[in-house]
C-alpha positions in Angstrom: 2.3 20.8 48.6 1.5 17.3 47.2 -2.0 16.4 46.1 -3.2 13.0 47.1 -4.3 10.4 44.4 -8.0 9.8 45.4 -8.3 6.5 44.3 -4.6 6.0 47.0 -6.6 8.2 50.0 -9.6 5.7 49.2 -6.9 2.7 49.5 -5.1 4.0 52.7 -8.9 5.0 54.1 -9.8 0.8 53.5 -6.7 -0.5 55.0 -7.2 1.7 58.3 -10.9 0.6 58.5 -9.6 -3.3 57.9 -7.1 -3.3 60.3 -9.7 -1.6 62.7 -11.7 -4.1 62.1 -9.4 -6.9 62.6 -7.6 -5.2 65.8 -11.5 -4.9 67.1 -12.0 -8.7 66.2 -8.9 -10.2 67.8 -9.1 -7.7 71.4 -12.5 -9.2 71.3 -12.1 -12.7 70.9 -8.9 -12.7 73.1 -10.3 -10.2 75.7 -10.8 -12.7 78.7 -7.6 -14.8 78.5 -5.5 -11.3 78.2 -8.0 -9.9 81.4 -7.2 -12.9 83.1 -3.5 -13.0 82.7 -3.6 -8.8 84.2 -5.9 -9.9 86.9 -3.6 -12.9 87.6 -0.6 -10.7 87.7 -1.9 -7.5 89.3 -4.7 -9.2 91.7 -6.5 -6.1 91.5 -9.7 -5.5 89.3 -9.4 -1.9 88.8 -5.6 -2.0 88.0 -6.2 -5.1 85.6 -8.9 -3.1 83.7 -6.4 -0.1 83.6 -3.7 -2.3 82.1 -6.0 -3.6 80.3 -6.9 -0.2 78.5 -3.6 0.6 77.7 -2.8 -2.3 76.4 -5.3 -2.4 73.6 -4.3 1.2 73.1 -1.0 -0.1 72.7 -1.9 -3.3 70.9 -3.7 -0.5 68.6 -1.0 2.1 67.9 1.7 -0.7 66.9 -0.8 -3.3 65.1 1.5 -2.8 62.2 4.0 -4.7 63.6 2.3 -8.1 64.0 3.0 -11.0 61.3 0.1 -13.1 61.5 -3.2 -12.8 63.0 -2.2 -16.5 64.7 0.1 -15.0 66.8 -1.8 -12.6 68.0 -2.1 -13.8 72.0 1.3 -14.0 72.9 2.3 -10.5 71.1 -0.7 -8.8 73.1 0.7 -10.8 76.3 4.3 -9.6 76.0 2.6 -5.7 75.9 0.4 -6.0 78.7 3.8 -8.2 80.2 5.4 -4.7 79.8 2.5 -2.7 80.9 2.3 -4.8 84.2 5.8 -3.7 84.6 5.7 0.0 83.9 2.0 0.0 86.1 4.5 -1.6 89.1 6.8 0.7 88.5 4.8 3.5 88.3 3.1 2.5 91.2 6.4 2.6 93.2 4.9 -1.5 93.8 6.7 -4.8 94.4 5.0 -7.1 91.9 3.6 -10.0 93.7 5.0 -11.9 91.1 8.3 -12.2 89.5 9.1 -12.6 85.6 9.3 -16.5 86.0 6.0 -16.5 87.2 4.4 -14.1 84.4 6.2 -16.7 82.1 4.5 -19.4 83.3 1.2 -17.7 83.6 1.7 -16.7 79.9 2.1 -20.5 78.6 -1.0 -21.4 80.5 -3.1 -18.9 79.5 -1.7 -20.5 75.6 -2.6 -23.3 76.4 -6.4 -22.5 77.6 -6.6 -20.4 74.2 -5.6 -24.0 72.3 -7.9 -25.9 74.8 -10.7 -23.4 73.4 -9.9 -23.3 69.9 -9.8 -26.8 69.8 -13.4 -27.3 71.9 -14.7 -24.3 69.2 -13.5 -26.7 65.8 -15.3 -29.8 68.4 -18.2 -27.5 68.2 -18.5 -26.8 64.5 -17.9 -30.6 63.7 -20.6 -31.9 65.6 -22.7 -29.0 64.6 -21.7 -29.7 60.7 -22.5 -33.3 61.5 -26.1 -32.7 62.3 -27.1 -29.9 59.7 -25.9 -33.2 57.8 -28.5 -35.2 59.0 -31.3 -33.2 58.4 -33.5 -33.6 55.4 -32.8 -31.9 52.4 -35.6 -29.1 52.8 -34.4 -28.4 55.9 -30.7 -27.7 55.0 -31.8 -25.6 52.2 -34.5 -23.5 54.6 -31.7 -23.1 57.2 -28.8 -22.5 54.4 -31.1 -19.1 53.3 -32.3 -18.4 56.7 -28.8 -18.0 58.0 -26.5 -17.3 54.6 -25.3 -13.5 54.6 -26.9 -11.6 53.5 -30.3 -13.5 54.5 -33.4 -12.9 52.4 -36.3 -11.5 54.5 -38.3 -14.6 55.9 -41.4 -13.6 53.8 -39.4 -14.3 50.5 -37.9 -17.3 51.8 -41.6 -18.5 52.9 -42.8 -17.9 49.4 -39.8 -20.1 48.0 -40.4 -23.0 49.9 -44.2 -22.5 49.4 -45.6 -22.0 52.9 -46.5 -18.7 55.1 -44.3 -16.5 56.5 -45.5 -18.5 60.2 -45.3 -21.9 59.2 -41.7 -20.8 57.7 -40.9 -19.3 61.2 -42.5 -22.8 62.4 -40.4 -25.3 60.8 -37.4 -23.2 61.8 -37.8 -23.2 65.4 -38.3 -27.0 65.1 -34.9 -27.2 63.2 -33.2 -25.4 65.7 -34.8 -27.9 68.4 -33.6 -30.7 66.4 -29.8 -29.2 65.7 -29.8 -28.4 69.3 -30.7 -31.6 70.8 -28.1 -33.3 68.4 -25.5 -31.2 69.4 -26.2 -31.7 72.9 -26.5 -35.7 72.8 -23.4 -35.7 70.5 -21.6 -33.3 73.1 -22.9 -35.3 76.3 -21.6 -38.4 74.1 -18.4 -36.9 73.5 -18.1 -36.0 77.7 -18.9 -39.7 78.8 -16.5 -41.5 76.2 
């Protein structure tokens, strides 16, 4: 019988609760475009959602195996690729749809996860662009509003030297201003 190292259970215990969390972060963010790619394969809600399940439970049990968070969309569509299968299978079903076509369905659901990506980076720019803009003070108040972990507002309030209301005040007219530039800049963007 071996005794375990505590300080090498407390290792093992962080890496399982980090890849947790980074498995929980990518299903997440990739969630619709792997939906969408069942759904487009199986053309059946409650079957897609099935697939879905047991492909995240697969996408969980073999996480080890993946290189690089960046490729994470194309590994998770070859699984549920393989789960569409052994669902037709199991199903005694003729797919609708033959390899080719998952193929293809696969490179255009890349493609709309690029599309996004590069429309989220379009996002932060312009947003980065017009926290830019705004006065010093401003900056600063929204830089310890929003930096983690954020000081109660009261604290923040005291810093600045105004009340805890006029601090709440001055924020919601920052995030008027920062939304208004972000919208001209992205309505701006649209029309060029």
């Amino acid at each position: 019988m071996s005794v375990n190292n505590p300080s090498e259970s407390e290792n093992e215990t962080t890496q399982v609760t980090s890849d947790a969390t980074a498995i929980t972060c990518l299903l997440l963010e990739h969630r619709s475009a792997l939906l969408a790619y069942i759904l487009a394969a199986v053309r059946n809600y409650a079957d897609a959602d099935d697939i879905f399940q047991e492909t995240s439970l697969a996408i969980t049990t073999s996480f080890s195996q993946l290189r690089n968070s960046s490729g994470f969309l194309p590994w998770a569509r070859e699984i549920a690729r393989r789960r569409i299968l052994a669902h037709a299978r199991q199903k005694k079903r003729l797919l609708l749809i033959d390899d080719e076509l998952l193929d293809k369905l696969s490179e255009a659901a890349e493609r709309l996860n690029i599309q996004e990506q590069k429309q989220k980076e379009s996002h932060r720019n312009i947003l980065h662009s017009c926290l830019e803009q705004l006065p010093t003070e401003s900056r600063r108040l929204i830089a310890m509003r929003y930096d983690s972990p954020s000081p109660p507002v009261e604290n923040i309030a005291k810093q600045f030297g105004r009340s805890v209301q006029g601090t709440y005040a001055l924020l919601k007219r920052i995030r008027f201003v920062l939304r208004d530039c972000v919208e001209n800049k992205l309505s701006g963007e649209g029309s060029a």
